[in-house]
Backbone as ProteinMPNN parsed JSONL, in Angstrom:
{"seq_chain_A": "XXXXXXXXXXXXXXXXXXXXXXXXXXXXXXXXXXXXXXXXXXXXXXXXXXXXXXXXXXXXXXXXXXXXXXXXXXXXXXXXXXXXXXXXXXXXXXXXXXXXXXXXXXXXXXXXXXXXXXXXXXXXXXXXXXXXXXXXXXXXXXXXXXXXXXXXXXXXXXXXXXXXXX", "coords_chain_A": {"N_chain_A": [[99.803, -2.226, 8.007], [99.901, -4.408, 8.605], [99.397, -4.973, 11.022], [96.568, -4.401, 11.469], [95.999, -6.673, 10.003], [96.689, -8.567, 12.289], [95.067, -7.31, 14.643], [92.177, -8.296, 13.493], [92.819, -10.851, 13.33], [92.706, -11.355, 15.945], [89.692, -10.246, 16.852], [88.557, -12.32, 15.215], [89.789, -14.29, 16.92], [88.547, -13.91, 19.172], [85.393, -13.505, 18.974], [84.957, -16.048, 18.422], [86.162, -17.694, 20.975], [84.273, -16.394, 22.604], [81.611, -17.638, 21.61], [81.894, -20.261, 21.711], [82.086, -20.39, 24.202], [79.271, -19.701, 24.998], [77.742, -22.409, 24.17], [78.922, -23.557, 25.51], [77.596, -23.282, 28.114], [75.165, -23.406, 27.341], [75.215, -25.836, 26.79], [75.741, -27.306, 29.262], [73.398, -25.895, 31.152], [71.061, -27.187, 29.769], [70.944, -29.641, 29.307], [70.247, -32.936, 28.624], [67.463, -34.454, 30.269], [65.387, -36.925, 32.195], [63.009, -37.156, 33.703], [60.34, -38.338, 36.226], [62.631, -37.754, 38.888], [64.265, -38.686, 41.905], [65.212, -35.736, 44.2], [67.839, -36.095, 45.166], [68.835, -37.373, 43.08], [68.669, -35.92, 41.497], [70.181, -33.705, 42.207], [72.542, -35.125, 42.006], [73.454, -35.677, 39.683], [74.276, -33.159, 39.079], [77.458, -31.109, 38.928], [80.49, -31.268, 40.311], [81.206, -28.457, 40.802], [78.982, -27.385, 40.193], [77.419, -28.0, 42.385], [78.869, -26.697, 44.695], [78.568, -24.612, 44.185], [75.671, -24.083, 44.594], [76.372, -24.449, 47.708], [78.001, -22.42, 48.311], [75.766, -20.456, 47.581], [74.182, -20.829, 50.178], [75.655, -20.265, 52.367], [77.439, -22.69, 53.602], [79.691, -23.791, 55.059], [82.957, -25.203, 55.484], [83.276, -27.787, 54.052], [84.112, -28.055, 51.395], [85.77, -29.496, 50.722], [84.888, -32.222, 51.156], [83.482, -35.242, 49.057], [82.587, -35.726, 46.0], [79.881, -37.415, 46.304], [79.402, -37.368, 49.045], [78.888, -34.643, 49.611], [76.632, -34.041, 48.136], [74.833, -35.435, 48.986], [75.455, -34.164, 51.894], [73.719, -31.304, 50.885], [71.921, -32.385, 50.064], [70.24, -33.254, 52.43], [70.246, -30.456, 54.002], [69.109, -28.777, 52.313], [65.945, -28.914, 52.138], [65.534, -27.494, 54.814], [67.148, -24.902, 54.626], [64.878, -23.649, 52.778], [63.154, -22.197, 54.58], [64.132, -19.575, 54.85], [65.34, -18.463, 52.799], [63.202, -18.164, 50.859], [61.676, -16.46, 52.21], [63.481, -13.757, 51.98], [63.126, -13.284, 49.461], [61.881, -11.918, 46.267], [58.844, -10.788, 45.345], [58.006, -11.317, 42.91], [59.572, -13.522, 41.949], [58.984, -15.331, 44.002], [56.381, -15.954, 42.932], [56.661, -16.952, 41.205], [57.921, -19.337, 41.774], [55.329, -20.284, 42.991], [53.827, -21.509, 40.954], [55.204, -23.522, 40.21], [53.766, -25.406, 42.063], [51.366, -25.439, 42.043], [50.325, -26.822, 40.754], [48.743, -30.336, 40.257], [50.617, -32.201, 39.136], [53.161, -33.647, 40.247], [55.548, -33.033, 39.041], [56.243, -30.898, 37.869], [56.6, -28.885, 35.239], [58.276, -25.668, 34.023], [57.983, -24.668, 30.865], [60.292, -23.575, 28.236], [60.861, -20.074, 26.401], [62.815, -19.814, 24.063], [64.312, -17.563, 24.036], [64.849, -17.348, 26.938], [66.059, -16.029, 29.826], [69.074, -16.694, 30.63], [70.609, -15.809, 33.058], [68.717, -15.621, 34.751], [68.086, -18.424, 34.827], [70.623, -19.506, 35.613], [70.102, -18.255, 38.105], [68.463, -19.308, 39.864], [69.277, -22.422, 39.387], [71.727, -22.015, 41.578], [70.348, -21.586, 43.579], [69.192, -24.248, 44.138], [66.596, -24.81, 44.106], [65.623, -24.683, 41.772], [65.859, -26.507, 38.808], [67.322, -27.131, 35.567], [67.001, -28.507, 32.162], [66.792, -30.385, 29.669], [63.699, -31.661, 28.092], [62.438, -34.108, 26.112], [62.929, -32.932, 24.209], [62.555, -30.105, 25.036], [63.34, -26.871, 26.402], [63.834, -26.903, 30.081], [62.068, -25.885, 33.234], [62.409, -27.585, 36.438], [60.902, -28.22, 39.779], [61.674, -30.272, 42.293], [59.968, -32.546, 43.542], [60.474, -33.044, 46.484], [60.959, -30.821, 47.712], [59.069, -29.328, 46.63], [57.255, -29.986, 48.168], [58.116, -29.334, 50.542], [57.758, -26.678, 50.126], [55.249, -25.712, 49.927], [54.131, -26.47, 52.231], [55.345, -24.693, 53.889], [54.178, -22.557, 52.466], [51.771, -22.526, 53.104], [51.806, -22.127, 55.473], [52.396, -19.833, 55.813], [50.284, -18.266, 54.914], [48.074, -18.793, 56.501], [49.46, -17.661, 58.638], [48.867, -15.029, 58.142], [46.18, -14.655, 57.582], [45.519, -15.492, 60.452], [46.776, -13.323, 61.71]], "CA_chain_A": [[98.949, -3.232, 7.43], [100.125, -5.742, 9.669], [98.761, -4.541, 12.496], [95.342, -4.573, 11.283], [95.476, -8.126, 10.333], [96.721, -8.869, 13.65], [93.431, -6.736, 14.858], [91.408, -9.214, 12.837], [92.65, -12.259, 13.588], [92.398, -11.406, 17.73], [88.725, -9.993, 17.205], [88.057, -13.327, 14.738], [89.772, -15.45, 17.811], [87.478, -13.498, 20.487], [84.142, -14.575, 18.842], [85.35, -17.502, 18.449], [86.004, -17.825, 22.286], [82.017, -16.019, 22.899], [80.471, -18.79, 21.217], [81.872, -21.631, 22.47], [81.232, -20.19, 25.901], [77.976, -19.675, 24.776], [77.613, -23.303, 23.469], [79.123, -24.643, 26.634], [76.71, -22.621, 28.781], [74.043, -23.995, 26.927], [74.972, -27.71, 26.896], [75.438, -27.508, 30.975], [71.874, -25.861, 31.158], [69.947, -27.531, 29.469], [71.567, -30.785, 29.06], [68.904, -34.236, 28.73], [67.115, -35.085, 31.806], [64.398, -38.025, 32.308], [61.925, -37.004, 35.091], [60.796, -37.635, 37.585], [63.768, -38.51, 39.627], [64.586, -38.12, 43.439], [66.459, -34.664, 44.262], [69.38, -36.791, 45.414], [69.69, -38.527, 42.055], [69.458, -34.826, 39.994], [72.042, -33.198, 42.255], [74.023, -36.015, 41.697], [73.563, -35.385, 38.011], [75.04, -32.047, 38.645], [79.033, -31.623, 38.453], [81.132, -30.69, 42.017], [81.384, -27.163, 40.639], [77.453, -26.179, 40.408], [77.326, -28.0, 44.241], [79.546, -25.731, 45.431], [77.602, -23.299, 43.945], [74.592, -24.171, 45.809], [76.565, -24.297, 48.793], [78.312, -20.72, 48.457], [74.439, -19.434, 47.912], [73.691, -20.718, 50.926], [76.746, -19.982, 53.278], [77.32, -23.403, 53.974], [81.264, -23.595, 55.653], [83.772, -26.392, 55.939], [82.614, -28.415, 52.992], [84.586, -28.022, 49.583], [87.061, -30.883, 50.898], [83.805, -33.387, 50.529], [83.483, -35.87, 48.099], [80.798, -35.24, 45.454], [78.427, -37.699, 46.706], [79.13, -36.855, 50.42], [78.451, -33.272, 48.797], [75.06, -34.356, 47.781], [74.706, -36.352, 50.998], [75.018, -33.235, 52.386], [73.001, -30.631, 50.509], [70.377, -33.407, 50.318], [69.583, -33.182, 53.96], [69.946, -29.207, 54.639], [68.486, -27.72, 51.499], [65.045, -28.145, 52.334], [65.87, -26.641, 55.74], [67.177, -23.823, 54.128], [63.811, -22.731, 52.052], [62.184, -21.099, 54.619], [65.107, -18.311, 54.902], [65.478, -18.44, 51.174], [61.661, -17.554, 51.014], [61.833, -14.611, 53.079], [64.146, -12.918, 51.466], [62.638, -13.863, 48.252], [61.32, -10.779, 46.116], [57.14, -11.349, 45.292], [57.757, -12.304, 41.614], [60.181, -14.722, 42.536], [57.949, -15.899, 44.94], [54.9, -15.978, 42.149], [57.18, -18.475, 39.931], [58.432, -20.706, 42.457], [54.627, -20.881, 43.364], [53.648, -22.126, 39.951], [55.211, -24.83, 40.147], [53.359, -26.236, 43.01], [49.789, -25.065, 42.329], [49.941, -27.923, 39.763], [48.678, -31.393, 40.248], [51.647, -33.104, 38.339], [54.268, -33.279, 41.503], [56.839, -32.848, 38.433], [55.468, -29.82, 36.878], [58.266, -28.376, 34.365], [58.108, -24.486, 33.05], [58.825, -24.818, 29.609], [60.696, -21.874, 28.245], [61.236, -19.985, 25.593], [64.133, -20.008, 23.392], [65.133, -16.502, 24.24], [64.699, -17.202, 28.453], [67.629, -15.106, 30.24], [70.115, -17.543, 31.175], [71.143, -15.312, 33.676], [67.902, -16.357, 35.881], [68.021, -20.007, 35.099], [71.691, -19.845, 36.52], [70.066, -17.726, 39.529], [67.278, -20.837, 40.33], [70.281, -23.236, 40.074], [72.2, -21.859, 42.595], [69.074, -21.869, 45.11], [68.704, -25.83, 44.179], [65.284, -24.952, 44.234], [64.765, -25.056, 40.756], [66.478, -27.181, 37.782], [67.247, -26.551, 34.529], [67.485, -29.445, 31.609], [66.149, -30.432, 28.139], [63.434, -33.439, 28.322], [61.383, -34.681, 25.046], [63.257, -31.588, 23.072], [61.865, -28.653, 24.839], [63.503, -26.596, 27.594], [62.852, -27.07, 30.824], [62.483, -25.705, 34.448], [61.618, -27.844, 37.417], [60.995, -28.024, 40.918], [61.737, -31.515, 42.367], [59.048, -33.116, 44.313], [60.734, -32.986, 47.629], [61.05, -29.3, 47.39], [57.502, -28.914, 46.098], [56.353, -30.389, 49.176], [58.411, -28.379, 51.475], [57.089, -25.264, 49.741], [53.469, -25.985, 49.952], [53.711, -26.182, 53.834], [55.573, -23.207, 54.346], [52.926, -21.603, 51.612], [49.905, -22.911, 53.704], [51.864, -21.917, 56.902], [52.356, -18.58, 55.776], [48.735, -17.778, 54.343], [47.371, -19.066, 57.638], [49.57, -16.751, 60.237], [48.438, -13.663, 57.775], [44.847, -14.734, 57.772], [45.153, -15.56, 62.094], [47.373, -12.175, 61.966]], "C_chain_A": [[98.936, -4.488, 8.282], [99.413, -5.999, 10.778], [97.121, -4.739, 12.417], [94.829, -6.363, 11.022], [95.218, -8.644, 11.466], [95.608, -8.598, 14.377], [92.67, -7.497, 14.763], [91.435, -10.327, 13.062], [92.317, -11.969, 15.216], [90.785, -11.037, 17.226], [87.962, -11.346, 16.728], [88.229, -14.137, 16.408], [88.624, -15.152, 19.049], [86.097, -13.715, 20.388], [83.915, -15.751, 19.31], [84.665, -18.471, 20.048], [84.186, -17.303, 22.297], [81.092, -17.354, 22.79], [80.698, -19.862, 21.468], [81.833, -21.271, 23.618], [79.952, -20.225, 25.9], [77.699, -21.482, 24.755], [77.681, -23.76, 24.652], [77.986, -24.419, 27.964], [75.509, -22.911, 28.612], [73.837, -25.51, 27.358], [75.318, -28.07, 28.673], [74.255, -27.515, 31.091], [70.944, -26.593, 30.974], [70.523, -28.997, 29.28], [70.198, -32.382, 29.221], [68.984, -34.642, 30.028], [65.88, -36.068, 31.521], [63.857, -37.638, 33.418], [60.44, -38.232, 34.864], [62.021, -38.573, 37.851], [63.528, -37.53, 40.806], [65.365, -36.824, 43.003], [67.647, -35.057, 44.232], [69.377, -37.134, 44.249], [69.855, -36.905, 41.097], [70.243, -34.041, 40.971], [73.135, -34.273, 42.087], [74.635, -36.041, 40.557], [74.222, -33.813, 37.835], [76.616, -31.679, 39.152], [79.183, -30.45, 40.162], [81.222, -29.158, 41.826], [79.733, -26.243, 41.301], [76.627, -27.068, 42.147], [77.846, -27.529, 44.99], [79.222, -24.748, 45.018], [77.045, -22.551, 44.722], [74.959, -23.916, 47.234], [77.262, -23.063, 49.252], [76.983, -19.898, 48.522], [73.832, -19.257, 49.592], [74.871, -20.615, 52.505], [76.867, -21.351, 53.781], [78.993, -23.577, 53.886], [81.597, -25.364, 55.875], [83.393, -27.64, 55.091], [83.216, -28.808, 51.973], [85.476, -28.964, 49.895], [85.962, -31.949, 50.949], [84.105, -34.153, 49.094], [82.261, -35.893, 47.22], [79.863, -36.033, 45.946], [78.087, -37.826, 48.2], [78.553, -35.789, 50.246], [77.376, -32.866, 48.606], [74.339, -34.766, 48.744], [74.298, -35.102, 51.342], [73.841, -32.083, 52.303], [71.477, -31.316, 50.217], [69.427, -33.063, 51.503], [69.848, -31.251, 54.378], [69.512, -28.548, 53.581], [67.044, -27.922, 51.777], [64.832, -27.377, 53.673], [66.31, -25.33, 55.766], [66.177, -22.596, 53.433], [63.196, -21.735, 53.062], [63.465, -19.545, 54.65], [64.737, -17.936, 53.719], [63.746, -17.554, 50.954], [61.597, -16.375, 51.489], [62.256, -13.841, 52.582], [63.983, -12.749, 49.938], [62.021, -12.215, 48.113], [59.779, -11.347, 45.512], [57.498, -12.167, 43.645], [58.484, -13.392, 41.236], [59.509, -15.717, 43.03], [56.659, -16.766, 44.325], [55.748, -17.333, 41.265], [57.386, -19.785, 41.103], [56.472, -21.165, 42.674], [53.504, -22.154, 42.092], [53.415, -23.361, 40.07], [54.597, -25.905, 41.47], [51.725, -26.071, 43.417], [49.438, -25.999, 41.011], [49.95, -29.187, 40.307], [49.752, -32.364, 40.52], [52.894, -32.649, 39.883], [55.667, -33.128, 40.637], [56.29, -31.906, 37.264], [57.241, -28.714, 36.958], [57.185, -26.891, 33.406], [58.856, -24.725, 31.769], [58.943, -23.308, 29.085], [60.939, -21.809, 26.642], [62.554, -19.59, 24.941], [65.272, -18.798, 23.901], [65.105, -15.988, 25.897], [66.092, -16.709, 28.761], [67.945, -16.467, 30.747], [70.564, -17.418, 32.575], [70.052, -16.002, 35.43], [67.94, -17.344, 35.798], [68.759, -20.197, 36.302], [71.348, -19.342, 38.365], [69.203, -19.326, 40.39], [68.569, -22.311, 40.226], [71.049, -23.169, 41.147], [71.814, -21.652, 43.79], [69.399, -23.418, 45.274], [67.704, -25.712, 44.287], [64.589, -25.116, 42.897], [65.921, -25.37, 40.037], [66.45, -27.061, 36.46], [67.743, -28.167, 34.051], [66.551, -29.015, 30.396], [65.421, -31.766, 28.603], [62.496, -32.988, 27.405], [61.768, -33.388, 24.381], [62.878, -29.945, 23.22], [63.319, -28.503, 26.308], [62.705, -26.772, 28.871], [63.31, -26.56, 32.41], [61.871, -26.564, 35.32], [61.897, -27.869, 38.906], [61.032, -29.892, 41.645], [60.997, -31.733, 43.618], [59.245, -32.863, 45.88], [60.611, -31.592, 48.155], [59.663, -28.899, 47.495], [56.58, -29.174, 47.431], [56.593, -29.403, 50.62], [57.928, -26.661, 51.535], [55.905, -25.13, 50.135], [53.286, -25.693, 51.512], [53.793, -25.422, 54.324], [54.519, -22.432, 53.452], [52.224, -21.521, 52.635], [50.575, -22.304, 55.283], [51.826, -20.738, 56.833], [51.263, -17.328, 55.605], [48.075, -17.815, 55.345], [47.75, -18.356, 58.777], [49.051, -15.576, 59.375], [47.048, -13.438, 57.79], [44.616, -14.644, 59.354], [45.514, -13.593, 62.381], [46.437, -11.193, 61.834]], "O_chain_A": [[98.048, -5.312, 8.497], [98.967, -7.028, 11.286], [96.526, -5.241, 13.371], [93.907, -7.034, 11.487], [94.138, -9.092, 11.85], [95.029, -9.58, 14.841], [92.113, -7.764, 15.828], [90.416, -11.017, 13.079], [91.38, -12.671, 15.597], [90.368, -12.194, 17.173], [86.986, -11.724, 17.377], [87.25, -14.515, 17.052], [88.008, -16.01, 19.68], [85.464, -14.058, 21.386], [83.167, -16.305, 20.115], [83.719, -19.216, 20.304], [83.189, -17.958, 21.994], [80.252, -17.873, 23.525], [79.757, -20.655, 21.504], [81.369, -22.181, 24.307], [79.398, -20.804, 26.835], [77.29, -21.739, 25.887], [76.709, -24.375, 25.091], [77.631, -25.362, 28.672], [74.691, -22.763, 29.52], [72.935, -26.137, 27.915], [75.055, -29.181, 29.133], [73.649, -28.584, 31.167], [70.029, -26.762, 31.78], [69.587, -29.31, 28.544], [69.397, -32.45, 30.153], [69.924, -35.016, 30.729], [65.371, -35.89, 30.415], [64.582, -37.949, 34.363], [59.851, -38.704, 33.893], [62.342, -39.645, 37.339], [63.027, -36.411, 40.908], [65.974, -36.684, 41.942], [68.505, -34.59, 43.484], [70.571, -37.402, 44.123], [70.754, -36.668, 40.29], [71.24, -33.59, 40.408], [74.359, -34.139, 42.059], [75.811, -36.288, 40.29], [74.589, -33.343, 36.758], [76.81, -32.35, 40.166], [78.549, -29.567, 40.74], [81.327, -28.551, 42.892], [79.423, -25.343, 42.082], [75.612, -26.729, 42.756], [77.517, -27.741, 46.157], [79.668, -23.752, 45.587], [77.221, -21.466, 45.275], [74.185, -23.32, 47.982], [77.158, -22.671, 50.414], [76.885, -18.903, 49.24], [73.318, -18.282, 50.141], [74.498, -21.026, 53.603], [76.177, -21.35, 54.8], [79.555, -23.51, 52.793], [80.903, -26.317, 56.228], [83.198, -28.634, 55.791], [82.944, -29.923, 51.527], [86.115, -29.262, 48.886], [86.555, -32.97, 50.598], [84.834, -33.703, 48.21], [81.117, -36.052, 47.645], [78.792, -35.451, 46.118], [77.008, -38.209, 48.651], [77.438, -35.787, 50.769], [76.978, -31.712, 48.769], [73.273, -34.332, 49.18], [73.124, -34.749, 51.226], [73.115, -31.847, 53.269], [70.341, -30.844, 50.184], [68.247, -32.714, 51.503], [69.328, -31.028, 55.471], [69.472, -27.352, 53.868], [66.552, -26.8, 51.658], [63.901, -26.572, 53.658], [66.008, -24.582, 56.696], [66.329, -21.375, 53.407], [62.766, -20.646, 52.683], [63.006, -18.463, 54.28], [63.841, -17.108, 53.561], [63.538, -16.34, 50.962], [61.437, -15.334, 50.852], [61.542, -12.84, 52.523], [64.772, -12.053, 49.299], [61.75, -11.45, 49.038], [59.764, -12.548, 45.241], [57.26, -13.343, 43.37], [58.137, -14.148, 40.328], [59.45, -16.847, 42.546], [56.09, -17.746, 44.807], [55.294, -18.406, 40.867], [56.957, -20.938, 41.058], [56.224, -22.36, 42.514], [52.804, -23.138, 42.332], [52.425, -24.092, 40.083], [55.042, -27.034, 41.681], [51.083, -26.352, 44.429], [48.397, -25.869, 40.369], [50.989, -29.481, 40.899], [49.93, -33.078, 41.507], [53.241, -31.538, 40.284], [56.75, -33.093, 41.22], [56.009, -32.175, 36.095], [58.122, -28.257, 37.686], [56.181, -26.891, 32.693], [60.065, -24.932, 31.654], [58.243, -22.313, 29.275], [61.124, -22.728, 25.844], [63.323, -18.926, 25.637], [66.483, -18.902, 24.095], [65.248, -14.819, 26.257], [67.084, -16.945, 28.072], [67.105, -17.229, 31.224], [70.862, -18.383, 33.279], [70.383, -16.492, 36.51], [67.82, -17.794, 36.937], [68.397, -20.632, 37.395], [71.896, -19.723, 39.4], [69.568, -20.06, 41.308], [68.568, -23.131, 41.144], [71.163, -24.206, 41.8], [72.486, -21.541, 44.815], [69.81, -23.856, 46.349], [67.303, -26.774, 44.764], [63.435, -25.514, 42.738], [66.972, -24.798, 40.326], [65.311, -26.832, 36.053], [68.413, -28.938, 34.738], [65.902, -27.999, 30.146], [65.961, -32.694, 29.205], [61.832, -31.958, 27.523], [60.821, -32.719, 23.966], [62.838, -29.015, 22.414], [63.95, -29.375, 26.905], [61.478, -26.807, 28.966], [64.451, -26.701, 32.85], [60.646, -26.526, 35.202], [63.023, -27.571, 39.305], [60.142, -30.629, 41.221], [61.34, -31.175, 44.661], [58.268, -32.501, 46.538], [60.022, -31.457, 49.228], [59.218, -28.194, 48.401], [55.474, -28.683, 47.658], [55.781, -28.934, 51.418], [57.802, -25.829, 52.433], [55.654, -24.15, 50.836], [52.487, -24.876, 51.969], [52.966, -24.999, 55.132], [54.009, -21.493, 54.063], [52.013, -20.417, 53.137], [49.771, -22.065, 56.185], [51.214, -20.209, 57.76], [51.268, -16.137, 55.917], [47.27, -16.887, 55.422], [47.012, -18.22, 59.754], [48.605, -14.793, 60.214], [46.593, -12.307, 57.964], [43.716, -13.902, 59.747], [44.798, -12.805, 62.999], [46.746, -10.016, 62.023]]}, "name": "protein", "num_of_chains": 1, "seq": "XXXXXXXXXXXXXXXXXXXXXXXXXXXXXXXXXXXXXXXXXXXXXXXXXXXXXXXXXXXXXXXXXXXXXXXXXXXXXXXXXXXXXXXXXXXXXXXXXXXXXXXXXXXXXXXXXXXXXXXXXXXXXXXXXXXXXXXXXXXXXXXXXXXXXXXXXXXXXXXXXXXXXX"}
C-alpha cells in the first residue's frame, strides 16, 4: 500500500515539475515586448543563455567568456553576415515565412500566432536571431527586426535576379 502512495506522490510531483516547465517556457517566449526597437536593444533584452544559443547555431568560437553586452556587441555585427549561409541551407517553407515578413510595408511586421503554435519552431527562429518571439498589446507575436528585414530583401532581390540572368 505504501508503495503505491509513494507511486502517487512521485507521478503528482512529476506534473507538477511539466507544468512549471511549461509555464517557464512560456513566460521566456513570449514575454512583453514594445516594438519597434533596434536589434541591438532586443538581443539585449534576451538573457546570456539564448545568446549563446544564437551563437552555438551559428558556430561562432572563442566567445562564451564575453560579457553579455560585448555578446550582443558581437552578434550585432556578424549576424546579418551570417543570413546569406543561413538562407541557403534554408528548406523552401522556411524560406516562404521568413519572406512574409518582408513583403509587408510595416518594416515591423509581427506574425501573430495562434495559441496552439509549436513552440518547438518559435525556439528554432530564436536560435537563427532571425526571428523573435514576444507578447505585444496581448497577442503573440513573431518578428523580424528591421535590420534583418533589410538584409533579407537584398539577398531576396539578389537571388531572383541571378535565376532570372541564369
Amino acid at each position: 500500500m505504501k508503495d503505491k502512495e509513494v507511486y502517487r506522490n512521485l507521478l503528482t510531483a512529476l506534473d507538477q515539475m511539466k507544468s512549471d516547465a511549461a509555464e517557464y517556457l512560456d513566460k521566456k517566449l513570449w514575454k512583453e515586448i514594445t516594438l519597434p526597437q533596434t536589434y541591438e536593444e532586443l538581443l539585449l533584452a534576451l538573457s546570456k543563455d539564448e545568446l549563446q544559443d544564437i551563437s552555438r547555431h551559428y558556430g561562432f568560437r572563442n566567445i562564451s567568456s564575453l560579457k553579455k553586452k560585448d555578446l550582443v556587441h558581437y552578434l550585432f555585427q556578424q549576424l546579418p553576415c551570417q543570413i546569406t549561409q543561413e538562407l541557403k541551407l534554408m528548406d523552401e517553407h522556411r524560406y516562404l515565412f521568413l519572406k512574409q515578413f518582408v513583403s509587408e510595408n510595416d518594416k515591423v511586421f509581427q506574425a501573430v500566432l495562434a495559441d496552439d503554435y509549436d513552440n518547438k519552431l518559435v525556439n528554432y527562429w530564436r536560435k537563427t536571431g532571425l526571428v523573435l518571439s514576444g507578447s505585444s498589446q496581448g497577442q503573440r507575436v513573431l518578428f523580424m527586426p528591421s535590420e534583418l528585414q533589410d538584409v533579407f530583401q537584398a539577398l531576396d532581390h539578389e537571388a531572383r535576379h541571378t535565376v532570372v540572368r541564369g
